[in-house]
C-alpha positions in Angstrom: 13.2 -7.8 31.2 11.2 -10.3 33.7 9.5 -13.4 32.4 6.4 -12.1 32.1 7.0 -9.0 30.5 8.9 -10.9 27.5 5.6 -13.4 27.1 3.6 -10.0 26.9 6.3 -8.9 24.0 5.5 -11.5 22.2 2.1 -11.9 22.3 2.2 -8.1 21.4 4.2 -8.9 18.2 2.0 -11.9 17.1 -1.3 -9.4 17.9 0.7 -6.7 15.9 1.8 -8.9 12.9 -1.1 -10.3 12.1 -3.0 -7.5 12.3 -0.4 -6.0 10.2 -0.8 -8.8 7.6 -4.8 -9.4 7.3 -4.3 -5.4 6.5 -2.3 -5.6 3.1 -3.6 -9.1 2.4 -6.7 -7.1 2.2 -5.4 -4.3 -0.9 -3.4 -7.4 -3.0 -5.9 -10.5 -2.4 -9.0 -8.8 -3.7 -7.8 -8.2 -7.5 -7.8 -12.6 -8.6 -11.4 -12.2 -7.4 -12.8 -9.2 -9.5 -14.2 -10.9 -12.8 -15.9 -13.5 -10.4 -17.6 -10.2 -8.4 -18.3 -8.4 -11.5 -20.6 -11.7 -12.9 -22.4 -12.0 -9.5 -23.0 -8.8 -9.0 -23.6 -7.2 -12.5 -21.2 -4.0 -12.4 -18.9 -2.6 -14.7 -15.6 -1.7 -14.6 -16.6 1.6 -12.4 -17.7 -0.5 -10.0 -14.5 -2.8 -9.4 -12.4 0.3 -9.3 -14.4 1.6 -6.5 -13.9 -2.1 -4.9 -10.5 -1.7 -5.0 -10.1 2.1 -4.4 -12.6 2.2 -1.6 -10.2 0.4 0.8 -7.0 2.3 -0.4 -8.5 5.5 -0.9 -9.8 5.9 2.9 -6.8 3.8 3.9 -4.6 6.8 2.4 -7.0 9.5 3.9 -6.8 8.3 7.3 -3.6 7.4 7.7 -1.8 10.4 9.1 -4.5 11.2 11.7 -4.8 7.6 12.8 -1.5 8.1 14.2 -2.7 10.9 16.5 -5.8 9.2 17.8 -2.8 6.4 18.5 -1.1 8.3 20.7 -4.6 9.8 22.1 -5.9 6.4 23.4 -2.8 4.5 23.4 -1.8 1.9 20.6 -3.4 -1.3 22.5 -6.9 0.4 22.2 -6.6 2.0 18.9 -5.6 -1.2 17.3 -8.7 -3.1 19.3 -10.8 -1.3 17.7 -9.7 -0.9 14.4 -9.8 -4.9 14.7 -13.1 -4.9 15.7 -14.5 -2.7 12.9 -12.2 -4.2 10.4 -13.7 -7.8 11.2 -17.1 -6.2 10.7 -16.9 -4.4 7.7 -15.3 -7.5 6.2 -18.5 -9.9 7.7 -20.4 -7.1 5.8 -18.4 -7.2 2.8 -18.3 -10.9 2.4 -22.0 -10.8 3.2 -22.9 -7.8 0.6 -25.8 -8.4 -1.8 -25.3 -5.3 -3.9 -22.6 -3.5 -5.0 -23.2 -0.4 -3.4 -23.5 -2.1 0.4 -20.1 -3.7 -1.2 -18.2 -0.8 -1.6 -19.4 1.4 1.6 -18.0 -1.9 3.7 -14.6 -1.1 1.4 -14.5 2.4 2.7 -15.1 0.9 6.7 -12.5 -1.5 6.1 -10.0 1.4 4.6 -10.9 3.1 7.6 -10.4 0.3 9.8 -7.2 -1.0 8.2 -5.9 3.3 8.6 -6.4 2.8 12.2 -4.3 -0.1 12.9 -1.7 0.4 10.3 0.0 3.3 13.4 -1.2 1.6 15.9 0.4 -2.0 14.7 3.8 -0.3 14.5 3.8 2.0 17.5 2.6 -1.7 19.4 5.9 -3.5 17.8 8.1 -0.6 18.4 7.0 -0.8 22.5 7.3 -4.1 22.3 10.8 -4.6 20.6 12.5 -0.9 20.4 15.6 -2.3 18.2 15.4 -1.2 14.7 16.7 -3.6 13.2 14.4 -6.7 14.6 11.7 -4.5 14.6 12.3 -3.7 10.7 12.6 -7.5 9.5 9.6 -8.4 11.4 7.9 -6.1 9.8 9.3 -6.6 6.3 8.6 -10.1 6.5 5.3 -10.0 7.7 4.5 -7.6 4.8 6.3 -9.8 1.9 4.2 -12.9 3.3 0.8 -11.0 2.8 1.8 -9.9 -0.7 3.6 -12.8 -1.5 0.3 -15.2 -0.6 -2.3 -12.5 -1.5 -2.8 -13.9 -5.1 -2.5 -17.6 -4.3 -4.7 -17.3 -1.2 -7.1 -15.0 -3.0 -7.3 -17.8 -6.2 -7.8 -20.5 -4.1 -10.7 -19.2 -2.2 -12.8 -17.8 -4.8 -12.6 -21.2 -6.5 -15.5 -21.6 -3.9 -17.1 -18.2 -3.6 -15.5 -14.4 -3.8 -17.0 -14.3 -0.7 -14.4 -16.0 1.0 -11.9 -13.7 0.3 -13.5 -11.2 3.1 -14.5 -13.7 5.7 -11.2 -14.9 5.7 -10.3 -11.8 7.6 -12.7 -13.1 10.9 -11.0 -15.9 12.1 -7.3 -13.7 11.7 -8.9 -10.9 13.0 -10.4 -12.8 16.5 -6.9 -14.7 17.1 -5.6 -11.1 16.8 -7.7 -9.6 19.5 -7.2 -12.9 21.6 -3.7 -12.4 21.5 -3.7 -8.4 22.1 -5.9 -9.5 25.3 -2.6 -10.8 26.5 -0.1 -7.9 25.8 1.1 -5.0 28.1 -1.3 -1.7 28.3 0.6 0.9 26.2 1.1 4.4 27.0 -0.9 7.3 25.6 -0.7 10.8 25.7 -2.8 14.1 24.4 -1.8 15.2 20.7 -3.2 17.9 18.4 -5.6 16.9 15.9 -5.6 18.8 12.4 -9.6 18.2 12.1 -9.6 21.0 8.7 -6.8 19.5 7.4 -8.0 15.8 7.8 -11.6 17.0 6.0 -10.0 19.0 3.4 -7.8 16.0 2.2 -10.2 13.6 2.3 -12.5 15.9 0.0 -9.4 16.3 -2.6 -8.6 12.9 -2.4 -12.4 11.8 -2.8 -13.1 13.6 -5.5 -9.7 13.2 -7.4 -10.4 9.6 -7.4 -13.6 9.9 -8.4 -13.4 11.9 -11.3 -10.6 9.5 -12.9 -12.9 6.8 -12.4 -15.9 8.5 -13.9 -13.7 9.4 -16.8 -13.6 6.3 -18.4 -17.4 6.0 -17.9 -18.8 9.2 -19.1 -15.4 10.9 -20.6 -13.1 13.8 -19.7 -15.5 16.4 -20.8 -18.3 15.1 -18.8 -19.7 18.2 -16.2 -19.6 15.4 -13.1 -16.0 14.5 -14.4 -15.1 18.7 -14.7 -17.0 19.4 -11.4 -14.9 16.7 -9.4 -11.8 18.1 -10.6 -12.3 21.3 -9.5 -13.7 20.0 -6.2 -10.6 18.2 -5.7 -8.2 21.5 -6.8 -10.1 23.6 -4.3 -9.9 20.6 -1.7 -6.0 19.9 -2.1 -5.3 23.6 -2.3 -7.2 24.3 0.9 -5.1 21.7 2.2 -1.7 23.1 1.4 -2.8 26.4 2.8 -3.7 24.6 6.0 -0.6 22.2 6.2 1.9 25.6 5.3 0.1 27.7 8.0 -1.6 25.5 10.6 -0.2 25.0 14.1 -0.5 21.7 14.7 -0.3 20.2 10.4 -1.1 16.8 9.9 1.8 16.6 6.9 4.6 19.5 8.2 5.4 21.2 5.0 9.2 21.5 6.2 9.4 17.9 6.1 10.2 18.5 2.3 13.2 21.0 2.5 15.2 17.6 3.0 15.5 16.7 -0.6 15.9 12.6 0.4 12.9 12.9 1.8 10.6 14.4 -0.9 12.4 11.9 -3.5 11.8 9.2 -1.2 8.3 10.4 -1.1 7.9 10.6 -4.9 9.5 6.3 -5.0 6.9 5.7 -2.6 4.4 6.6 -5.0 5.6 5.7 -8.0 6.9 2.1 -7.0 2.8 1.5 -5.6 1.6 3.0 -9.3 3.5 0.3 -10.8 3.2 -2.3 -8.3 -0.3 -2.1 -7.6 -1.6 -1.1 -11.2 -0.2 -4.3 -12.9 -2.3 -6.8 -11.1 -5.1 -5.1 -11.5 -5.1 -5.0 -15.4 -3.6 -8.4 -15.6 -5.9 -10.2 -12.8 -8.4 -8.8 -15.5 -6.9 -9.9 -18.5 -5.8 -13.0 -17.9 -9.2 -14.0 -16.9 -11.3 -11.9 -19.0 -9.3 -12.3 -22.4 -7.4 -15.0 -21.6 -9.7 -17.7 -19.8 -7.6 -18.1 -17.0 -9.3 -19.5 -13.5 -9.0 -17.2 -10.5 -6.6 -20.0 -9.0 -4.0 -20.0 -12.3 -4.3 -15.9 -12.4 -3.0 -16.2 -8.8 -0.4 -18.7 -9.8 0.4 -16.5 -12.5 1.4 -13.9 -10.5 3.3 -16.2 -7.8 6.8 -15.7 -9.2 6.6 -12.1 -9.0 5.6 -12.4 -5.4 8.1 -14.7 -4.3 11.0 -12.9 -5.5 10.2 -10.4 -2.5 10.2 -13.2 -0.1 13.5 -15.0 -1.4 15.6 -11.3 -2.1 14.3 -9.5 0.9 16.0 -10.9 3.9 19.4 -10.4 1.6 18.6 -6.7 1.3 20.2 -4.8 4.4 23.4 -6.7 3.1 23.0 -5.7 -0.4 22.7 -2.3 0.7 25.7 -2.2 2.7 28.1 -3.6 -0.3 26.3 -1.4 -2.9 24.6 1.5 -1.2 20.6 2.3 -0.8 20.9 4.6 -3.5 21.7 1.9 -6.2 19.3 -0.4 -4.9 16.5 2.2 -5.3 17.7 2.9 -8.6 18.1 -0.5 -10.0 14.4 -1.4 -8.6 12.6 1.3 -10.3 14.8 0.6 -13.4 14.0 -3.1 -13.6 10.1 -2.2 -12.7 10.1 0.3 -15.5 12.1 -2.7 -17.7 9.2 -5.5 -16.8 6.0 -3.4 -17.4 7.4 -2.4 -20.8 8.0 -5.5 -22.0 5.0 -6.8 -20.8 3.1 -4.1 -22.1 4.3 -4.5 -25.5 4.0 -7.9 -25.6 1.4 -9.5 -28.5 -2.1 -11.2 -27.2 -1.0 -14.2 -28.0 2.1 -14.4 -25.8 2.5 -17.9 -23.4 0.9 -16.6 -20.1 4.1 -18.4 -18.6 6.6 -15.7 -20.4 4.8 -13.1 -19.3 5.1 -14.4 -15.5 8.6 -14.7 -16.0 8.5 -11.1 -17.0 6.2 -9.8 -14.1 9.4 -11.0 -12.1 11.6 -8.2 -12.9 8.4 -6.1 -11.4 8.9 -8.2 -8.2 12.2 -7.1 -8.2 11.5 -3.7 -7.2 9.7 -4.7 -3.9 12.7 -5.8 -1.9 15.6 -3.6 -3.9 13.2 -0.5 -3.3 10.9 -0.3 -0.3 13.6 -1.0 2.3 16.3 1.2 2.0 14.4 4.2 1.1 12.5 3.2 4.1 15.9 3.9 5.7 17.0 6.3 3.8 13.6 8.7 4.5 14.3 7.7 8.8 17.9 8.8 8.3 17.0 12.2 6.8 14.1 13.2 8.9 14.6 15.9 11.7 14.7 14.8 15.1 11.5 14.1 16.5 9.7 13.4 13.3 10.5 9.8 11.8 7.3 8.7 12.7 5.3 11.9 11.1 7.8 11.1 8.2 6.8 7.5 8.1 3.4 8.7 7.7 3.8 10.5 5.1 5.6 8.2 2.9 2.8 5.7 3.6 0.4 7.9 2.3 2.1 8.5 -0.2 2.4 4.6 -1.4 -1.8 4.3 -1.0 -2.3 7.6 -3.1 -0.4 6.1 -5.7 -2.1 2.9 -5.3 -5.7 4.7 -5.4 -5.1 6.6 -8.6 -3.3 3.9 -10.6 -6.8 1.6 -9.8 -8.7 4.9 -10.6 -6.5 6.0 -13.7 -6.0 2.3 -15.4 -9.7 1.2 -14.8 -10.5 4.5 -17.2 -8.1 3.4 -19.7 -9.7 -0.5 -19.3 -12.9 0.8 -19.8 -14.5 0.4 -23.4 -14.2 -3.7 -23.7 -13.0 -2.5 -27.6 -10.2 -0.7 -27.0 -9.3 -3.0 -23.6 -6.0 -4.6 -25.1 -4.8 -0.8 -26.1 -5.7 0.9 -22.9 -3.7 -2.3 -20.8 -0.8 -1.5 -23.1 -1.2 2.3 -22.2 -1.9 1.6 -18.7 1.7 -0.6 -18.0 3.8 1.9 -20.5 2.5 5.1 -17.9 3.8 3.1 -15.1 7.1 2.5 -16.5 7.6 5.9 -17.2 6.8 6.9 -14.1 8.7 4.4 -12.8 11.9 5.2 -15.2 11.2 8.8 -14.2 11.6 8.4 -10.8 14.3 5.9 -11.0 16.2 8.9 -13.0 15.3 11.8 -9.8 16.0 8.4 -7.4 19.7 9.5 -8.0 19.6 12.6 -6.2 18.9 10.5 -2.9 21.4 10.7 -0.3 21.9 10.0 3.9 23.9 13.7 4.2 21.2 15.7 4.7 21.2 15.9 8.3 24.5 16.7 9.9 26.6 13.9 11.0 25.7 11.4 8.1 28.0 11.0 5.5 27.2 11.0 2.2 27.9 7.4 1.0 25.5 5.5 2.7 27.0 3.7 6.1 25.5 0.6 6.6 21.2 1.0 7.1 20.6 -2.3 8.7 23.0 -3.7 11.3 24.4 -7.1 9.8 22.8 -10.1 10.6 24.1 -12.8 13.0 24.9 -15.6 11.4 25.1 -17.8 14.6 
């Protein structure tokens, strides 16, 4: 490789990474900031669910399809102008004088962020087509947006909320400057499942929305009934479409390898637990507990850093003890923290219950990695990234309706310490749950993988 095409690889991997970062800053950094936007902008707890939700909810729609329109135009120019309308709706966003122009700049930015989530990877992968790099950039660059999310997010809205969305301008132009140096990538005509994209959308929308709308109006409430039924008929339509469709967005056969529907089920269920517990506690700590947005983030900070110190140590970790038991330990120490923090009393130091959220921490770098590998070693040729997709998806649904299902439950300010306490003991039994069906994961389901794990990450140099 010349000189020049090197410079161009790494000015694609900075473009890429950054991108890649200012996208899940965007779904962690938001929750410190909630009780500061729910003052200014006089909304109830519906209304910061749909802040949150709004972003993951189209993020999770659009992901699978964003891959297509990817390969349509080529990654460069997907990811260009994902940027573009990313920085905008976050301008809007940080600019918003309602609630309602607040949340439609969410859904832009979820759609945005959808976009360049594909189109980030497939421009890393071009650039750098070893796994193994290519995987620790990636990991890193996603452990330093979670693990600074909090802090970043408590700093800035010591000044104004606002901040938290224009921070995304200045990230988002360095981004594009850099792209303007990289190599043109290739592209190439794909199907696009156009009924299956609209019929999952629908279901999604509408399941989403009628957990929200539950803990405003109640379970028996005729909008609450209608969207559940919208959302049956939606998703159904969509399995007919995915099962008998030429060209399906999510290939149903993808599932007869059992690794990768469990890995698909600890995708979700690690994002219900790892995504639902800052919401509820960014809101109690503040709201019950008088915490500043800047100590809420430091609250959280040990949790977060735990992924950052344990996550370069992973590959190795899962070459002495197997992916398996890594997967299985996470979920079980996730399930372990939120239950102890969840039946904790009111009055507990908010330093012991940081020490606890740690043991939730622990399940970002013992889980997410090696049943990332796991899931690439079991799918059928040709279809890692369609694979990758849909365990991506997978993590944002569960991320969507933890926001939309815990925000119900946090609901009636009376009965807020009980539905927290509900809220973190569903996790961990989803989590415990999963962690149990965890142990059916294996790398033997395509011929020519043995069943005890080989090594999933080529060791690291230590030169």
């Amino acid at each position: 490789m010349g000189e020049g095409a090197v410079a161009a690889s790494g000015w694609t991997l900075a473009a890429a990474l950054l991108g890649f970062f200012v996208v899940t800053l965007d779904a962690v950094i938001v929750n410190v900031a909630l009780p500061d936007i729910r003052h200014e902008l006089a909304t109830g707890m519906s209304g910061l669910q749909w802040i949150v939700d709004g972003y993951t909810l189209m993020f999770a729609a659009l992901l699978l399809s964003a891959g297509s329109l990817s390969d349509r135009i080529g990654a460069r120019r997907a990811f260009a102008a994902g940027m573009v309308v990313f920085v905008l709706a976050s301008t809007a966003c940080g600019l918003a004088p309602s609630l309602g122009t607040l949340v439609a700049a969410r859904f832009v930015q979820g759609s945005a962020a959808a976009v360049m989530m594909p189109s980030s990877m497939a421009l890393i992968s071009h650039a750098y087509p070893g796994p193994a790099r290519r995987a620790r950039a990636v990991a890193m660059g996603g452990v330093a947006a979670s693990t600074s999310g909090p802090m970043i997010g408590g700093v800035l809205t010591l000044v104004s909320w606002r901040l938290i969305f224009f921070v995304n301008v200045p990230a988002g132009i360095a981004a594009l400057a850099l792209l303007a140096r990289s190599a043109r990538s290739p592209h190439h005509e794909v199907p696009f499942d156009w009924a299956g994209q609209a019929s999952g959308v629908a279901g999604m929308a509408a399941l989403t929305y009628g957990a929200i709308e539950t803990g405003t109006t109640g379970i028996s409430s005729p909008r609450v009934l209608a969207a559940f039924a919208v959302a049956a008929a939606a998703l159904s339509v969509f399995g007919v479409l995915q099962a008998r469709g030429r060209h399906p967005m999510m290939p149903l056969g993808l599932f007869r390898s059992r690794t990768v529907t469990v890995a698909v089920v600890a995708g979700f269920a690690f994002m219900v637990g790892y995504y639902g517990l800052p919401f509820v506690m960014s809101l109690y700590l503040q709201q019950l507990r008088g915490l500043s947005a800047l100590a809420t983030g430091i609250a959280f900070l040990p949790m977060m850093l735990i992924g950052a110190v344990l996550t370069p140590f992973t590959a190795r970790l899962g070459e002495r003890l197997g992916a398996r038991a890594l997967v299985t330990t996470g979920l079980i120490c996730m399930s372990a923290g939120l239950v102890a923090i969840g039946l904790m009393p009111a009055t507990v130091p908010v330093a012991l219950l940081s020490g606890l959220m740690i043991l939730v921490g622990l399940a970002g770098p013992l889980v997410m990695p090696p049943v990332m590998a796991l899931l690439l070693h079991a799918a059928p040729a040709g279809r890692a990234g369609v694979a990758s997709g849909v365990f991506n998806t997978s993590r944002q649904v569960g991320g969507a309706l933890a926001i939309a299902a815990f925000g119900a439950l946090l609901a009636n300010r009376a009965t807020f310490l009980h539905g927290l306490q509900l809220s973190l003991l569903i996790a961990a039994g989803i989590a415990l749950a999963t962690a149990a069906v965890s142990r059916m994961l294996s790398s033997g389901d395509r011929p020519g993988l043995p069943r005890k794990v080989r090594p999933l990450w080529p060791r690291t140099s230590t030169r």
